[in-house]
C-alpha positions in Angstrom: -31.9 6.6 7.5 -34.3 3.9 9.1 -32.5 0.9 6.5 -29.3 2.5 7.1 -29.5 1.6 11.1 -31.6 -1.4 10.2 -28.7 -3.0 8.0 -25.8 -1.7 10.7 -27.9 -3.5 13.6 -27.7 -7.1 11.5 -24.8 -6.6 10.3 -23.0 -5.5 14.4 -25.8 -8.8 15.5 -23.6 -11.1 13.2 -19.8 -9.5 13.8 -20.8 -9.1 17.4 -18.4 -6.1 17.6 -18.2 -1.9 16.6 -15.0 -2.6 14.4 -16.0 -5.7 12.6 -19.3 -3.7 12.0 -17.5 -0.9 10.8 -15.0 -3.0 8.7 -17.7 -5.1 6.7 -19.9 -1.6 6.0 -16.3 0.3 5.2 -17.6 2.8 8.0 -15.7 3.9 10.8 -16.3 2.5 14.5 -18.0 5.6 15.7 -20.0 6.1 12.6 -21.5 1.9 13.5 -22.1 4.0 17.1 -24.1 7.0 15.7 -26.7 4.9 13.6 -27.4 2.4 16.1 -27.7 5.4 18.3 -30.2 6.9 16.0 -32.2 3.9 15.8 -32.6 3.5 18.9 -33.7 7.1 19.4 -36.6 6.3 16.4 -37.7 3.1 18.3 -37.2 4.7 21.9 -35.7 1.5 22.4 -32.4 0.5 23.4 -30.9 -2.3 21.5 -27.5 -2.9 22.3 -25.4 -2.9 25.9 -22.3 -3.5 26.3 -20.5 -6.8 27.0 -16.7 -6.4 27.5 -14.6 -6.0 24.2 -18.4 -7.6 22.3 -21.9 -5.9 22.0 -24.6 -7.4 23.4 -28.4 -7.3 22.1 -31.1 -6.7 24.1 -34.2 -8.4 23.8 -36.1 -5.5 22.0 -33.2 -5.8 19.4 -33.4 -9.6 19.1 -37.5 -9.2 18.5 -36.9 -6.9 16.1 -34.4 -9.1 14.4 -36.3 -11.3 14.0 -39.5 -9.6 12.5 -37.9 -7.2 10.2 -34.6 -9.3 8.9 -36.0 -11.6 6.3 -38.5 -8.5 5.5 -35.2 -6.0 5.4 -33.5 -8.2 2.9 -36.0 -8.7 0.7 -36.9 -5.1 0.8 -33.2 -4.3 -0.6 -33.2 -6.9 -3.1 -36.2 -5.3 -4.7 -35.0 -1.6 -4.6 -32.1 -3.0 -6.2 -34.0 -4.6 -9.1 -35.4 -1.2 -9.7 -32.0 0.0 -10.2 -31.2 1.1 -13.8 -28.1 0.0 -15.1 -26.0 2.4 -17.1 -22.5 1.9 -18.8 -20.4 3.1 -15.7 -22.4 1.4 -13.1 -20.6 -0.8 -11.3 -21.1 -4.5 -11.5 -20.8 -6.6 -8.7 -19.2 -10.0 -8.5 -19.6 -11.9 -5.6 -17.2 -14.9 -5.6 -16.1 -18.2 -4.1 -11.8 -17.2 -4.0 -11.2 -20.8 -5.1 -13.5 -20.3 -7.7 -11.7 -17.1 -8.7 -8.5 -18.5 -8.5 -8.6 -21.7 -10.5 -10.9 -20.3 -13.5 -11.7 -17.0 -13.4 -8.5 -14.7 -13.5 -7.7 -15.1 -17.4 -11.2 -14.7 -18.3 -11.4 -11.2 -16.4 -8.0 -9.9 -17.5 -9.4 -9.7 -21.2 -13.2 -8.5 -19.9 -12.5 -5.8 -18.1 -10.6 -4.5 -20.8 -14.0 -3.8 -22.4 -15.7 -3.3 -19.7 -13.7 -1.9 -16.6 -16.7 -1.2 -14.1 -16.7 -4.5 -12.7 -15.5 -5.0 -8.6 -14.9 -8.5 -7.7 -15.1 -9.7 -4.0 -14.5 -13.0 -2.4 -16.9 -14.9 0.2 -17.8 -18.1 1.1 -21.5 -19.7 -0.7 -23.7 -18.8 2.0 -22.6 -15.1 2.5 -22.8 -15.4 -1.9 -25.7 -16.2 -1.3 -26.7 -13.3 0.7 -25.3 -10.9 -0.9 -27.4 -11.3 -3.9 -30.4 -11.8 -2.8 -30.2 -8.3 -0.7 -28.8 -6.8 -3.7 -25.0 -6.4 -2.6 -24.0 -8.0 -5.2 -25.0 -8.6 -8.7 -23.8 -11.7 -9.8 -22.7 -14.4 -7.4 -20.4 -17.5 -8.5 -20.4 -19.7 -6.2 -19.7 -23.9 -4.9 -21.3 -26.1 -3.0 -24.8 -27.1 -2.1 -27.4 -24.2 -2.8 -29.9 -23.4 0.4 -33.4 -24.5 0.2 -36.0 -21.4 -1.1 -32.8 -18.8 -2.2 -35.5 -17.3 -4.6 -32.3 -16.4 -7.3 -32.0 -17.4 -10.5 -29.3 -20.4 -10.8 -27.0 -21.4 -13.8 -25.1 -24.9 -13.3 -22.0 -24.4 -14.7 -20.5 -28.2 -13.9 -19.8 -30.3 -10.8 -16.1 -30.1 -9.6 -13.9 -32.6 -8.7 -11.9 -33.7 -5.5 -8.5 -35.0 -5.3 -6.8 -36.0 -1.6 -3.9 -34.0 -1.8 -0.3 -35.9 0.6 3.2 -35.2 0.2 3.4 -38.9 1.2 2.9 -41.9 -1.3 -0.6 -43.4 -0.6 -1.2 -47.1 -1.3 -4.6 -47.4 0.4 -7.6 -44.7 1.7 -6.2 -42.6 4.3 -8.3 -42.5 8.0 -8.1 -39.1 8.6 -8.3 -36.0 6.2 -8.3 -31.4 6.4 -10.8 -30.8 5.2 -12.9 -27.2 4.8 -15.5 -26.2 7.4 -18.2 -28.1 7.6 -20.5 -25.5 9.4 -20.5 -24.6 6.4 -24.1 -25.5 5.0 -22.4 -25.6 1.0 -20.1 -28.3 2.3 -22.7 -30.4 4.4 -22.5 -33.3 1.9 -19.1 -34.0 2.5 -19.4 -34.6 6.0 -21.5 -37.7 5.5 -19.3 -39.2 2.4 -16.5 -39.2 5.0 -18.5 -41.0 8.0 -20.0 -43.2 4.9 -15.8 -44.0 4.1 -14.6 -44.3 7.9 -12.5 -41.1 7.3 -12.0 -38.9 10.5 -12.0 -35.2 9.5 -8.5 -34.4 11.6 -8.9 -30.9 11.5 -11.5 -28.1 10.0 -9.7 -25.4 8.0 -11.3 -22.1 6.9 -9.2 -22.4 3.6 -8.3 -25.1 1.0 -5.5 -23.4 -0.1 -4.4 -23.4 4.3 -5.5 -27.6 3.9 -3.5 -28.6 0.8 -0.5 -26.5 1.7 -0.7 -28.3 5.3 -0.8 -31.5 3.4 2.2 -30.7 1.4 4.3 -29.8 4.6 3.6 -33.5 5.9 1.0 -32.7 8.3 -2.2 -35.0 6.9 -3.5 -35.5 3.7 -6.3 -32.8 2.7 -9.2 -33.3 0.9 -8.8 -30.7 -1.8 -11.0 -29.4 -5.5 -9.4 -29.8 -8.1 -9.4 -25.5 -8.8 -6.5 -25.4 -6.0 -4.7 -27.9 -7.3 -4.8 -25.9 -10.8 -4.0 -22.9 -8.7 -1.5 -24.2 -6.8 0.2 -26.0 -9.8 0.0 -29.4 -7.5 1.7 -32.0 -9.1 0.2 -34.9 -10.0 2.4 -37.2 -8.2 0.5 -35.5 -4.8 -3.2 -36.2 -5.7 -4.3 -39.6 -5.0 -7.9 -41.1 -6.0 -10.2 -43.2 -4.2 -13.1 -44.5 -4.7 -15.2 -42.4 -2.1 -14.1 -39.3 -4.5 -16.7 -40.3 -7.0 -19.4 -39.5 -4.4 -17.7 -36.3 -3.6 -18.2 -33.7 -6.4 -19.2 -30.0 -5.4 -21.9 -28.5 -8.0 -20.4 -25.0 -9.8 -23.2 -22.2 -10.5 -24.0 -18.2 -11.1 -26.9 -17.0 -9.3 -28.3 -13.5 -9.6 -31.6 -12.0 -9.3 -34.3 -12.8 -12.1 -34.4 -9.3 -13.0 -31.1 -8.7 -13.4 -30.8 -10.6 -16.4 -32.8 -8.1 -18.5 -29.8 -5.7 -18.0 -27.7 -6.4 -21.3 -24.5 -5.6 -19.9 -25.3 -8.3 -16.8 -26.7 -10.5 -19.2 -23.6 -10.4 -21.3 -21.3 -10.7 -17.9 -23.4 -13.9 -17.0 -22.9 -15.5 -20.2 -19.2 -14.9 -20.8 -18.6 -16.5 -17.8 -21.3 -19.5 -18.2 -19.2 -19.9 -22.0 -15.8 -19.9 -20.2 -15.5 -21.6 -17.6 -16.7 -24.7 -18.1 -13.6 -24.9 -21.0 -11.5 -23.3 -18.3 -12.2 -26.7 -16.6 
């Protein structure tokens, strides 16, 4: 019961409210209520106050935020490698949706077939990232620039390409491109390409499937991978090349927790899609 409130207290610190709480432990609002409520009653401390529609922390909550969510990660991550895995346990696949989209789908249509406990969920890197290392997931696939100590196990898969995607013919390098968030740490790289070029990033999507659709409406080119273009069946006469592209390249991998891989039914998981993809490519 103590991790229970532990998790729902870092997880209503990051959503900042009840229902997003609620929503990202699949628990209702009130139940997010009752186990900070407990918590608090174990610590005899009180951690959140209200703050109009948000939740505010107080500072005995931010202390203990501090101190125990690194160690509460960690803790799960290790429980979970304790955890034996049997034919009907379910698998989890943490995955970039780009990812998922452009090379993915076929493979799983004929795996699950053999194998049918599998759930697949989509994220961006750093939440991927996350989610393994606490456990939440099994196996993450993911894009983009790895953080510094993640502690998994990492298996390149390849480094994927970028096209600038405009409905428009383009004779020359554009001055402004969409492009994906770059508070995003995974796409921290591309930020400095762009300066490097003289590009202006016109506006910050959440999405590449939002920026390339954008761009094929007429609003500004997007800078786009080259799995939404497969996705999206672009056609070639809409991605354009330039030479600051070669520079921009996102590296591909699977990470998952060293002790993981001694389970044969991840281990098999990991390597059928390690085999795949890179021909999916």
């Amino acid at each position: 019961m103590l991790l229970e409130g532990l998790e729902t207290l870092l997880v209503l610190a990051k959503e900042g409210t009840m229902s997003k709480a609620g929503s990202y432990l699949y628990i209702s609002q009130s139940a997010v209520s009752k186990r900070i409520a407990r918590l608090e009653k174990r610590l005899g401390k009180k951690l959140i106050e209200p703050s109009g529609r948000r939740i505010k922390l107080s500072p005995d909550a931010l202390v203990l935020i501090e101190n125990v969510g690194p160690s509460y990660k960690e803790i799960k991550g290790l429980i979970f490698d304790q955890q034996c895995i049997q034919d009907q346990t379910v698998i989890t696949l943490a995955c970039s949706e780009t990812l998922v989209a452009g090379y993915l789908g076929e493979m799983m249509g004929s795996y699950i077939q053999h194998d049918p406990y599998l759930s697949i969920s989509t994220h961006h890197t750093p939440v991927i990232i996350e989610k393994v290392q606490s456990g939440d997931a099994t196996i993450g696939f993911c894009a983009g620039h790895m953080p510094p100590q993640h502690g998994l196990a990492i298996r390149h898969l390849f480094d994927e390409l970028f096209t600038v995607v405009s409905h428009q013919p383009l004779t020359q390098q554009p001055s402004v491109l969409l492009v994906n968030d770059f508070k995003n740490p995974a796409n921290v790289n591309q930020a400095s390409v762009l300066q490097k070029a003289g590009i202006i990033p016109q506006m910050e999507m959440d999405s590449y499937t939002a920026a390339a659709q954008l761009a094929l409406g007429g609003v500004a080119p997007a800078l786009v991978p080259a799995s939404i273009v497969k996705t999206l069946k672009i056609a070639p006469v809409f991605c354009h090349h330039f030479g600051f592209l070669d520079e921009l390249t996102r590296p591909v991998h699977l990470c998952y927790r060293r002790q993981s891989y001694q389970s044969e039914r991840i281990r098999n998981l990991i390597e059928a899609i390690a085999d795949f993809v890179p021909k999916a490519v």
